[in-house]
KOLLO-74053 format. One line per 8 residues: number of its first residue (from 1); their letters; for each residue x, y negated, z negated of C-alpha. Coordinates in steps of 0.05 Angstrom, whole numbers, plus 5000, padded with zeros to 4 digits. Layout:
BEGIN
NUM = a = X/Y/Z | ...
This chain:
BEGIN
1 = xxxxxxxx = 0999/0615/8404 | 0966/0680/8421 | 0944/0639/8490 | 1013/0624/8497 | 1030/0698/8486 | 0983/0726/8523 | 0998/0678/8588 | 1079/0705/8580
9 = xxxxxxxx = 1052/0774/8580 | 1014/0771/8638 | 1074/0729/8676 | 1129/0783/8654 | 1085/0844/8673 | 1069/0807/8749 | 1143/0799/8751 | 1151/0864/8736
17 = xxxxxxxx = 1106/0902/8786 | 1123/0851/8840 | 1170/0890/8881 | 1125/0954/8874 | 1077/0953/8935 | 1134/0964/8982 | 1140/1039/9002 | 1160/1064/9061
25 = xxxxxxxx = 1224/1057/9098 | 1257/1079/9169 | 1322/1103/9176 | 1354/1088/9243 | 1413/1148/9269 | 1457/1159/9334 | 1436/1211/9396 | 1401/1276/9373
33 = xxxxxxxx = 1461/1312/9408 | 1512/1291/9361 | 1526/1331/9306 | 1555/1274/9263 | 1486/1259/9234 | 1465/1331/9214 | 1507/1311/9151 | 1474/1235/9148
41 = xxxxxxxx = 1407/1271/9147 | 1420/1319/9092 | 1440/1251/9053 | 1381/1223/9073 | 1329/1285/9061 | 1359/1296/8992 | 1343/1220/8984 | 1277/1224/9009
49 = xxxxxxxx = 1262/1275/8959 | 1271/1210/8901 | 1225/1176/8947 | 1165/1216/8965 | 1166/1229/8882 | 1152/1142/8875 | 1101/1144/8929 | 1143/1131/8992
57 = xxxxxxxx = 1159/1155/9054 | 1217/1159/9104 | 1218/1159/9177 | 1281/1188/9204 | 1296/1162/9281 | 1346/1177/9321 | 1358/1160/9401 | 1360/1220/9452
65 = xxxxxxxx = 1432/1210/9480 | 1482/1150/9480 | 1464/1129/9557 | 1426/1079/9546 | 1447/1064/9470 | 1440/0988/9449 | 1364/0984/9489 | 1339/1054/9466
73 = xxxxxxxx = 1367/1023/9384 | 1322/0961/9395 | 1261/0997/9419 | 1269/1035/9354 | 1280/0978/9304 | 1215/0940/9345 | 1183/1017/9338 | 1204/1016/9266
81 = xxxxxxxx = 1164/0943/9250 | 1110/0965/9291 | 1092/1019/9245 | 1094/0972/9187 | 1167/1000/9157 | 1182/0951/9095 | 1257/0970/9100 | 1306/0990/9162
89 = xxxxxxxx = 1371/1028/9142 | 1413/1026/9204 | 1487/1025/9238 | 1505/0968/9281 | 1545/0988/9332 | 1521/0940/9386 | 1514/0871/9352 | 1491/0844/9418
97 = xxxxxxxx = 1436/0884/9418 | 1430/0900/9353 | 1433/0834/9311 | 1380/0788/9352 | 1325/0855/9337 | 1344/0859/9265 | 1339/0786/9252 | 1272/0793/9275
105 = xxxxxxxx = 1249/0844/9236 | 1285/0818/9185 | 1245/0751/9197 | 1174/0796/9198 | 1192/0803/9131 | 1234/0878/9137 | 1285/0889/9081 | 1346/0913/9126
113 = xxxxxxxx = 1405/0954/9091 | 1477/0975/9135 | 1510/1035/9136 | 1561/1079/9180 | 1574/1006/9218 | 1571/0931/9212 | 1592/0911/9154 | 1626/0855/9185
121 = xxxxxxxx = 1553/0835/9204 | 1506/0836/9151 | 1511/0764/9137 | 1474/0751/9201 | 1406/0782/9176 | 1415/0782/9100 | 1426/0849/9103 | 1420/0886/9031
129 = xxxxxxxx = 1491/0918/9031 | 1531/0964/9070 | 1548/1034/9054 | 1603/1066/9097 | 1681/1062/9101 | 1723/1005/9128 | 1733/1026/9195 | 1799/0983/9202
137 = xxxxxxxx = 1828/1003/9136 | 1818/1078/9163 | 1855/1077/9227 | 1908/1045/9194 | 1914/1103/9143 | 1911/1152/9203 | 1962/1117/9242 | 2006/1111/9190
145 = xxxxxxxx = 1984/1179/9176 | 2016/1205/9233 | 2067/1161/9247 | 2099/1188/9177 | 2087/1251/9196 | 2137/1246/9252 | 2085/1221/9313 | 2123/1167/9359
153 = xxxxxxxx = 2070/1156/9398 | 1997/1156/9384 | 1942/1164/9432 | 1872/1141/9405 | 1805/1168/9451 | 1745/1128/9443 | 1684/1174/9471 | 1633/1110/9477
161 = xxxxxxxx = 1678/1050/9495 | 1645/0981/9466 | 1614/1011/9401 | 1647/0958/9344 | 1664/1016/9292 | 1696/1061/9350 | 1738/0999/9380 | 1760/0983/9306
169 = xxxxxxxx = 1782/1047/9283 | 1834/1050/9342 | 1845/0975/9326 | 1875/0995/9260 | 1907/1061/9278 | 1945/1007/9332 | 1964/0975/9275 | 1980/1027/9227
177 = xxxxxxxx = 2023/1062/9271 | 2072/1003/9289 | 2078/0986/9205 | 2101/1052/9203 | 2155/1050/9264 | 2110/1080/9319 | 2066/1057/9380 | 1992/1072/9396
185 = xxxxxxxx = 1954/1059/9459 | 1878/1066/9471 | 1846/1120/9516 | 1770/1096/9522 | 1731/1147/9571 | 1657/1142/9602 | 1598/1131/9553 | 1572/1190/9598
193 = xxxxxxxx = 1618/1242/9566 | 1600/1236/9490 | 1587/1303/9473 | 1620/1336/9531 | 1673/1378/9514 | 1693/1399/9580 | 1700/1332/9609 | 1728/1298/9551
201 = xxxxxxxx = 1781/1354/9545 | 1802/1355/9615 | 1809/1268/9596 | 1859/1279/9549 | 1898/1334/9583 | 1916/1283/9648 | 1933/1233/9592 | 1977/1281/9569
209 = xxxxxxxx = 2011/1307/9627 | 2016/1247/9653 | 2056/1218/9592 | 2092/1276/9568 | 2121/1223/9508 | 2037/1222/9477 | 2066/1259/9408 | 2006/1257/9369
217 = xxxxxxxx = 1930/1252/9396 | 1874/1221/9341 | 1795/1225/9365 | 1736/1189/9331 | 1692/1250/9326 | 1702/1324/9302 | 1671/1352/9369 | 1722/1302/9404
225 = xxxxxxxx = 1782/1336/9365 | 1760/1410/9386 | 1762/1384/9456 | 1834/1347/9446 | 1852/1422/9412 | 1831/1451/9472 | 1871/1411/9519 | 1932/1409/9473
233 = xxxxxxxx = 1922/1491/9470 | 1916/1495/9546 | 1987/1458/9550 | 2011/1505/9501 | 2033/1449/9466 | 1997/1465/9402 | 2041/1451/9338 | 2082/1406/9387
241 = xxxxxxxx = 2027/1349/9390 | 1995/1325/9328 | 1916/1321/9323 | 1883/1276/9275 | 1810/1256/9270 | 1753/1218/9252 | 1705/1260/9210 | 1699/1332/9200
249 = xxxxxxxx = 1664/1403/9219 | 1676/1475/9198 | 1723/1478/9266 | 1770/1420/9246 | 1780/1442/9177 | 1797/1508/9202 | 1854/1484/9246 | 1874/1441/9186
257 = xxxxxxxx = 1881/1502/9129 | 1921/1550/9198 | 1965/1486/9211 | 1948/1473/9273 | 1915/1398/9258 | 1951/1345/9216 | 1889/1315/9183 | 1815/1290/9189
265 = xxxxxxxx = 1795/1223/9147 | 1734/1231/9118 | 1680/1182/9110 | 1632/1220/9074 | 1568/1217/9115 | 1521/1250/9067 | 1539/1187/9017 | 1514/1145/9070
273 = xxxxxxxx = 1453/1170/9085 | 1439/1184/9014 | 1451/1113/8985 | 1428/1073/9051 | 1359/1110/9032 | 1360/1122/8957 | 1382/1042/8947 | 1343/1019/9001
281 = xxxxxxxx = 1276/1043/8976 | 1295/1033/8909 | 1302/0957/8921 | 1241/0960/8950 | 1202/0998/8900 | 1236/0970/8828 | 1267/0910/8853 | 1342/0941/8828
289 = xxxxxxxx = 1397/0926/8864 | 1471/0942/8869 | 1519/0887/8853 | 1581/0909/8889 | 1581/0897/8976 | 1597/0929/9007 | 1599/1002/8983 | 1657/1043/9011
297 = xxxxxxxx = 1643/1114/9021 | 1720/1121/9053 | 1762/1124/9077 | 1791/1186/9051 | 1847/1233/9087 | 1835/1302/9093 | 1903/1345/9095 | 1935/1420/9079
305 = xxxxxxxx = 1933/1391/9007 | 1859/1379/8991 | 1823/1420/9054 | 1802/1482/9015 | 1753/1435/8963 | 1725/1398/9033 | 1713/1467/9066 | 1669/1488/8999
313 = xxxxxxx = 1627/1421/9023 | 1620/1440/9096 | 1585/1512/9072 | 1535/1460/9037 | 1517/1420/9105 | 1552/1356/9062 | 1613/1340/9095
């Protein structure tokens, strides 16, 4: 009997420590020149702070620009198993780039987790869960959003046509807008000016002038909305034609508390960073796991009503 005992001991307390050898984890961000994941890094640095105290370490990668996007994300991922990462958290924007490099990595024996995009593919490399918002659901709360608002006609700017979570938000704000009465069309612009303001500004204005009918104007980005502000501004139009956006920056909650944007929706990018590398790691380390997939982090609309509590999060670097 003791035998016996002794033999279950020993099996429980292997089962136990099993999952603790695995440590360190890379996390896997958009270009360096977009502001977006400043707040996806404070997630994950606060996280890291949980994992450097169990013995672990993160490696936080990002690509240089968006030019050369879906090659520049696999030469990380095959950088990432190179260095002997046990986990990957990482968006998939680019499935056809994307998927074939995480399979393999995930096939090297790399515990891969989603966030920010592709929940719709985490099937195809067992992916641990997804942590983000439902990218549909949210342009069909901003176009219906707007629509209700008194917008006839919505036009939707995509700053890096192709990119699954981009093409689906303006999917949904299509589709939100005409439940609610209205129409929405699709302005995608060169990959070549994410991140320029002047460019992407002088974009929308021609869209504008050219269709004096556009009532309303939703980007995917914050720094995208100052630009559509400036170009709405320079038509003295401001007030006239709506602005909505994706995500959110001391600028666009400005114009949102002077009432001169509708609304931002929010997917809270510090959650994402924070649980894609606080859940990851802790998988890794203790074996836990969370049993609900995926794990919405939004969407969540930003308006006159609520703006003052999200401003108190920008001051923090969190939102």
């Amino acid at each position: 009997m003791k035998f016996k005992s002794a033999i279950a001991a020993a099996l429980l307390s292997a089962v136990m420590s099993a999952p603790a050898a695995a440590q360190d984890i890379a996390v896997i961000v958009g270009s360096a020149q977009d502001g977006f994941w400043n707040m996806v890094k404070k997630g994950v640095d606060d996280a890291t702070l949980m994992v450097e105290a169990n013995g672990g370490t993160v490696n936080f990668m990002q690509t240089q620009n968006y030019d050369n996007f879906g090659p520049d994300l696999v030469s990380l991922i095959e950088q990432a198993v190179a260095q002997g990462a046990e986990g990957i958290a990482i968006p998939n924007w680019l499935p056809e780039s994307e998927t074939p490099a995480l399979q393999a990595a995930r096939d090297a024996g790399v515990v891969i987790t989603s966030f920010n995009a592709g929940q719709g593919e985490m099937k195809n490399y067992d992916a641990l869960n997804y942590f983000g918002s439902d990218e549909y659901l949210a342009g069909v709360a901003g176009g219906k959003y707007l629509a209700g608002k008194g917008a006839t006609k919505i036009l939707c700017h995509i700053q890096n046509p192709g990119a699954v979570n981009l093409e689906t938000r303006c999917k949904g704000v299509e589709d939100g807008a005409k439940e609610a009465g209205a129409a929405a069309y699709i302005l995608r612009v060169p990959a070549n000016l994410d991140q320029d303001m002047v460019g992407t500004s002088e974009a929308i204005k021609a869209e504008l002038i050219a269709d004096p009918s556009i009532d309303a104007v939703i980007n995917l980005a914050a720094w995208a909305a100052d630009a559509s502000a400036s170009a709405i501004d320079q038509l003295g139009k401001t007030g006239e034609i709506q602005l909505g956006t994706f995500d959110m920056s001391a600028s666009v909650l400005e114009r949102i508390s002077n009432g001169t944007q509708a609304m931002a929706i929010d997917q809270q990018p510090y959650l994402q960073g924070f649980l894609a590398t606080s859940m990851l790691f802790a998988n890794l380390k203790f074996g836990t796991e969370i049993a609900t997939k995926p794990v919405l982090t939004g969407p969540a609309i930003v308006d006159a009503s609520n703006v003052e509590t999200a401003i108190e999060g920008v001051k923090l670097g969190a939102r």
